[in-house]
N, C-alpha and C positions, 0 to 999 in steps of 0.2 A: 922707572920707565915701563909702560905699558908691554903685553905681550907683542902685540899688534906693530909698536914703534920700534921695538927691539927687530921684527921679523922685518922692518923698511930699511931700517939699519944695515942687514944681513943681505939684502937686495941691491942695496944703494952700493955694499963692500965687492960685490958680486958674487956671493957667497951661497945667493939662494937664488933662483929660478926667478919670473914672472910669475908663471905657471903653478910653481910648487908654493909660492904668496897667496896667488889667489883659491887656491884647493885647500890651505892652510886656514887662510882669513876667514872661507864660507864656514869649514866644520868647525870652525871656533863660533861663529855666530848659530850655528847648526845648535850645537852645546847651549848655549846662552837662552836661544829661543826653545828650545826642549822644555828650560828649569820653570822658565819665563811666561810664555806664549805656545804652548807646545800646539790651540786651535789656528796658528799662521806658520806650520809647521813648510806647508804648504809654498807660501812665496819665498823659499830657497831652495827645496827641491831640485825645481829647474837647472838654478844654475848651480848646483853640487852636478849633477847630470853631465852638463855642458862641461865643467871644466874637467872634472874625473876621465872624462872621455879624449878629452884632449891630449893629457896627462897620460894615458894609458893605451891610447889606440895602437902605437907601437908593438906596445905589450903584449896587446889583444889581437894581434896578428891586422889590424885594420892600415891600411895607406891612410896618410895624413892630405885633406886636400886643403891648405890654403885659399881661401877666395877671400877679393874684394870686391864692394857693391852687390848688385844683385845679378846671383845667378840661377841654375836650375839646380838645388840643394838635393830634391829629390832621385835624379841624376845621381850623382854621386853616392848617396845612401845607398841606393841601388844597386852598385859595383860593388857595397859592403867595403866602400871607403869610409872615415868619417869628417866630415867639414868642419874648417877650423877659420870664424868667420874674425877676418883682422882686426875690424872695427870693435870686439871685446877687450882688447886691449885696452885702449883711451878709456870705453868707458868702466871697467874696471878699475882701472890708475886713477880714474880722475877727482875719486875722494882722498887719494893719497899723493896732496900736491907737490913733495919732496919728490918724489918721484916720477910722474912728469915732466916737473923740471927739468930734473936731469936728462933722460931723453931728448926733449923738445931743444932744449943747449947742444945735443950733440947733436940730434940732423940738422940743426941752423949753424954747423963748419959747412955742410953741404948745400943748403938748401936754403931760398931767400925765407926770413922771418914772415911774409905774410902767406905762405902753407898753411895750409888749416892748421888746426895742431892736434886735430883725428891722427892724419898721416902724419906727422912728423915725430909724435910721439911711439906709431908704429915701426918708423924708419927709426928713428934713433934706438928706440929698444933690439933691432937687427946689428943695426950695428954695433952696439955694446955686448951684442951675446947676452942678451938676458934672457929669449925666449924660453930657453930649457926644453923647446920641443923645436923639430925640424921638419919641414914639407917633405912629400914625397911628386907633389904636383902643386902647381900655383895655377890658379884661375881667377881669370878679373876683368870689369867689365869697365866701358870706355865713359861711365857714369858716376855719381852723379855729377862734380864738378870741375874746373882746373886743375887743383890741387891733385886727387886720385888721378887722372889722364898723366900728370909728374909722378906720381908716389908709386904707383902701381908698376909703371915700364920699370923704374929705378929698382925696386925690390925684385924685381925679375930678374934684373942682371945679377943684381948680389946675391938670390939665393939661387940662383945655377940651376935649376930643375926644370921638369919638361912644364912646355905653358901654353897654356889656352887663350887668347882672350878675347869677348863679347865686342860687336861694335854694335850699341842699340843706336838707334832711329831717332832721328829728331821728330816725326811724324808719328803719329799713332793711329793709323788706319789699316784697310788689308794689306796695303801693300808692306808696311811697316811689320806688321806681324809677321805674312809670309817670311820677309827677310832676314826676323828671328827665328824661324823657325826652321830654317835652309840652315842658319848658324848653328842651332840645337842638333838637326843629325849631324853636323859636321863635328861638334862635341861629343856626342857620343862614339861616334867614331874613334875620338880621341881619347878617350875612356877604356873602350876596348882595347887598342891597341898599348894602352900603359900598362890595363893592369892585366892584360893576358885571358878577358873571359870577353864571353858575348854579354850584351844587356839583357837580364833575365826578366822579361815583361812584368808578369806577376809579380814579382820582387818589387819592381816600377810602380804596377798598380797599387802594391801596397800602400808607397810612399806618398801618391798622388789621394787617396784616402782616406790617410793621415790628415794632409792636409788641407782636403774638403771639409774634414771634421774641424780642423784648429780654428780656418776661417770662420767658419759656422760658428763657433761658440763666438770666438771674436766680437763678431757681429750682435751675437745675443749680449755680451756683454756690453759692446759699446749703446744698444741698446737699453738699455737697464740704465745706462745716464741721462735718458733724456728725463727717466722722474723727476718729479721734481717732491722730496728734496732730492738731490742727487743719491744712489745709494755708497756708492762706491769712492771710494777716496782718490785724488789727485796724484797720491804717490805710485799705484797701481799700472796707471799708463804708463812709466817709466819701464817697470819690468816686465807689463803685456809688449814693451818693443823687442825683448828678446826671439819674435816673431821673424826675426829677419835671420837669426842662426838655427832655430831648431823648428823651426815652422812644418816640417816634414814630421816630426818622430810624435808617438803616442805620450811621449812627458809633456810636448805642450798642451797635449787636450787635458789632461789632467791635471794642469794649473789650472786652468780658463774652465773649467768643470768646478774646480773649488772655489774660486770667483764668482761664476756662475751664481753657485750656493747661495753664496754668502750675499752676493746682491740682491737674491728673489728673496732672500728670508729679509733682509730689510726693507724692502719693496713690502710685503708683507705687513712688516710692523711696523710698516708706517715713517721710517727712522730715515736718517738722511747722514751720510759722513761726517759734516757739522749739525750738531743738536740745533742750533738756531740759525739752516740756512739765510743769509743773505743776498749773496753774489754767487753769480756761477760765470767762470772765467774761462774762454775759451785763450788758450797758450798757444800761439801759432807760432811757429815757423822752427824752433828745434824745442831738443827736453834740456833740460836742467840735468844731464848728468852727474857733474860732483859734486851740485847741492841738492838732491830731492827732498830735502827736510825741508826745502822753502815752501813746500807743498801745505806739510802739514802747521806748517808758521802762521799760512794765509787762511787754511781753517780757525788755527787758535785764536788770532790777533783781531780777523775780519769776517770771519763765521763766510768766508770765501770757499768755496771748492772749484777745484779745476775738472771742468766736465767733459773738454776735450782737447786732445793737442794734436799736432797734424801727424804723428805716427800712429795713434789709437785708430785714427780716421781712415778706415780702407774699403776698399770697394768689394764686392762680393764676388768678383771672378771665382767661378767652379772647374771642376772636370766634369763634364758629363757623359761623354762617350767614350771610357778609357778603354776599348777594343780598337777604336779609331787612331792610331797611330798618328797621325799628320793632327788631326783637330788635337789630341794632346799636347802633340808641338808647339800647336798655336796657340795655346789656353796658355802653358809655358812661356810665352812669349811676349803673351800681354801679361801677365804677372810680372816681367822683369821689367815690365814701362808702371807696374803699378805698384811697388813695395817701398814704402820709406826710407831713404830721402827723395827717390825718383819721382813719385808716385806727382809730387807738387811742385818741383822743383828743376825738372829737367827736362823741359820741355816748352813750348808754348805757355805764353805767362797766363792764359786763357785757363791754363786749366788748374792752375796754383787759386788764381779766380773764383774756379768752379768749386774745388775743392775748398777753399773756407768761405763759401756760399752754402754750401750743403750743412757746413758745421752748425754756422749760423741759423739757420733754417730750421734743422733734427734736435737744436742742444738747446737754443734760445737762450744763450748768454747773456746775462747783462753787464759785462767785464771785460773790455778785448786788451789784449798785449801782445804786442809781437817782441816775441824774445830775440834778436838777432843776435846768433854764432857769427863771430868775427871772421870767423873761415868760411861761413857760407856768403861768400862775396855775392853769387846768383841771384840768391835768393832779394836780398838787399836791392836786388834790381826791382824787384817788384813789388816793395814795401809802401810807397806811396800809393803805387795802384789797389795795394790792398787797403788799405786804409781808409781810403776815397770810397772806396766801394761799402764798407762798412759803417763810414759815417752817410753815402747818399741814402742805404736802404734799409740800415737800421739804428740809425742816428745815435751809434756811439761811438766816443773819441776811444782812438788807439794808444797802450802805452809802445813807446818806443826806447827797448832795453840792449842797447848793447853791453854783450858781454863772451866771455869765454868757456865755451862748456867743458873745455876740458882743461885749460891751464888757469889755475886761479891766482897767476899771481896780475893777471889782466884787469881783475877786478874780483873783489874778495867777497862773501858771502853776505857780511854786512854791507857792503857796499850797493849790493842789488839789494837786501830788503829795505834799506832806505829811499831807493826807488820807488822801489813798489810802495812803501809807504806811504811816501810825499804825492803819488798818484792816487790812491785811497784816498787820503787826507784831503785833500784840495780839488780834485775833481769826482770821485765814484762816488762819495759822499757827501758832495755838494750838491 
């Protein structure tokens, strides 16, 4: 039995942490990729970063702040809390489907089977005590779907701690903003008074920053796909989505700086993720979390690359005036109407629309597929409409994949590339 099987084993018995799995899993890949690849030393970095910190912020004398959906990250940084964003659980788990499983079984004693199984894999791992680490604060926000509006109240009760939570706007205009923004001192408020300090602005501006820097590469790299060949590989977007838990701190500019690199210098030489681009496939609507090797299956099999999917795809909201206290607010504000899953999906379907109008537009795909997550019921509302839209204005058929991004006994790895296959085979190639 493998190490890795042996450590799921010791998880499954309860014997070992979530936590203390996936800090174990990365420095074993850490090792691997060292003997192996030590020039992609870089795409684990991050999350050695991310989990270590979760793992140890106790330790390190830092408050643990749970959130779900999108909140103000840098906020919290700020208090010299550190944020512990729920949604890494599933997709951490979700290449280890024994595990999931289990979980996803025990919140369905509580919770009806059609919950996403984001949440229920979150909730059932609480309720098994497998976290290994404990809030000192819960914060969560009324977005993006059904499912989180159930999962989020529910975890509140059970973890007993003080709790914050967002109610964003159906509307995204000033008045929508203002009403974030009213929310956001009233957060900080509630910051101050948990953890006994004032909000130290500079501290603040640092975070805010940060993250004018993160988006900015971002954008350079989402940039860099519109070469054609593509430079950048499909698998990439998967872990540019860790944007959504450490989007504040200096280790994300310092992925997306090494990315960065790595795409000019192939841009450079001319070179393309697949040596014999064919297709460039825009992935709409979720990622492939527990399979991202299908990514690199659709370069091998179809000389395919995936150039954008709808979390790579974000918009440029800045700070600009961080002395301004209120317009911070509200640059804050509209970041939590624009951060993946929200960003397309929680709102007016106009803008779900807009947004894989713009894809289509900057990326010039000739591959569309919309991936649908079982649990993104929403979203699924607007799958036709996207569809129509893309065959009226750029006359290509959509594939249409349902599947499970985090629990695969839904539908199994091979099960999707034969999908994706028989849609190569008989229409992309025809």
């Amino acid at each position: 039995m493998s190490e890795v099987k042996e450590l799921e084993q010791e998880v499954l018995k309860g014997n070992v942490s979530i936590t203390e799995f996936a800090c174990t899993k990365i420095d074993g890949s850490i090792e691997r990729m060292r003997e192996k690849h030590p020039e992609l030393l870089w795409t684990m970095e991050i999350q050695k970063f991310m989990w270590d910190n979760y793992r140890d912020a106790h330790k390190n004398g830092k408050k643990l702040v749970f959130y779900g959906g999108s909140v103000p990250t840098e906020i919290i940084a700020a208090f010299d809390c550190f944020g512990f964003y729920m949604d890494v659980i599933p997709f951490r788990l979700s290449t280890n489907p024994n595990l999931t499983a289990q979980y996803i079984d025990e919140a369905e004693k509580y919770v009806a089977p059609t919950m996403c199984g984001l949440d229920k894999t979150e909730l059932g791992a609480w309720i098994s005590g497998a976290y290994g680490i404990k809030p000192d604060i819960l914060v969560y926000n009324s977005v993006p779907c059904d499912s989180s509006r159930l999962a989020y109240p529910a975890m509140e009760k059970l973890m007993n701690v003080p709790t914050f939570s967002f109610d964003t706007p159906f509307r995204r205009d000033e008045r929508g903003t203002e009403y974030l923004a009213d929310q956001i001192e009233d957060f900080i408020a509630f910051m101050e008074e948990q953890t006994g300090t004032k909000l130290d602005w500079d501290k603040l501006k640092y975070y805010m920053e940060n993250a004018n820097r993160n988006f900015d590469l971002q954008k350079k790299c989402a940039d860099l796909r519109k070469h054609k060949p593509c430079p950048l590989p499909g698998r990439l977007l998967v872990l540019n989505g860790t944007t959504n838990a450490v989007a504040c701190y200096p280790e994300m500019g310092d992925l997306l700086e090494a990315e960065l690199e790595m795409g000019q210098m192939m841009v450079d030489l001319g070179m393309g993720a697949c040596p014999d681009e064919k297709y460039r496939v825009a992935m709409l609507q979720n990622m492939i979390w527990g399979a991202a090797s299908i990514m690199d299956w659709m370069q091998k099999e179809y000389n395919a690359v995936a150039v954008m999917d709808a979390f790579g795809f974000q918009g440029d909201i800045m700070y600009e005036h961080m002395d301004d206290r209120r317009d911070c607010l509200k640059v804050m504000g509209k970041k939590l109407q624009n951060n993946p899953m929200i960003h397309g999906a929680s709102g007016p379907s106009e803008y779900h629309l807009q947004m894989v109008d713009e894809i289509f537009q900057n990326y010039d795909p000739n591959v569309s597929m919309f991936l649908g997550h079982v649990g993104c019921k929403h979203t699924w509302a607007t799958a036709k409409m996207v569809s129509d839209m893309i065959q009226a204005k750029y006359g290509l058929p959509t594939l249409y994949l349902d599947l499970d991004c985090i629990d695969g006994r839904y539908k199994s790895n091979d099960e999707v590339k034969a999908q994706m296959a028989e849609y190569f085979e008989t229409v992309v190639m025809k």
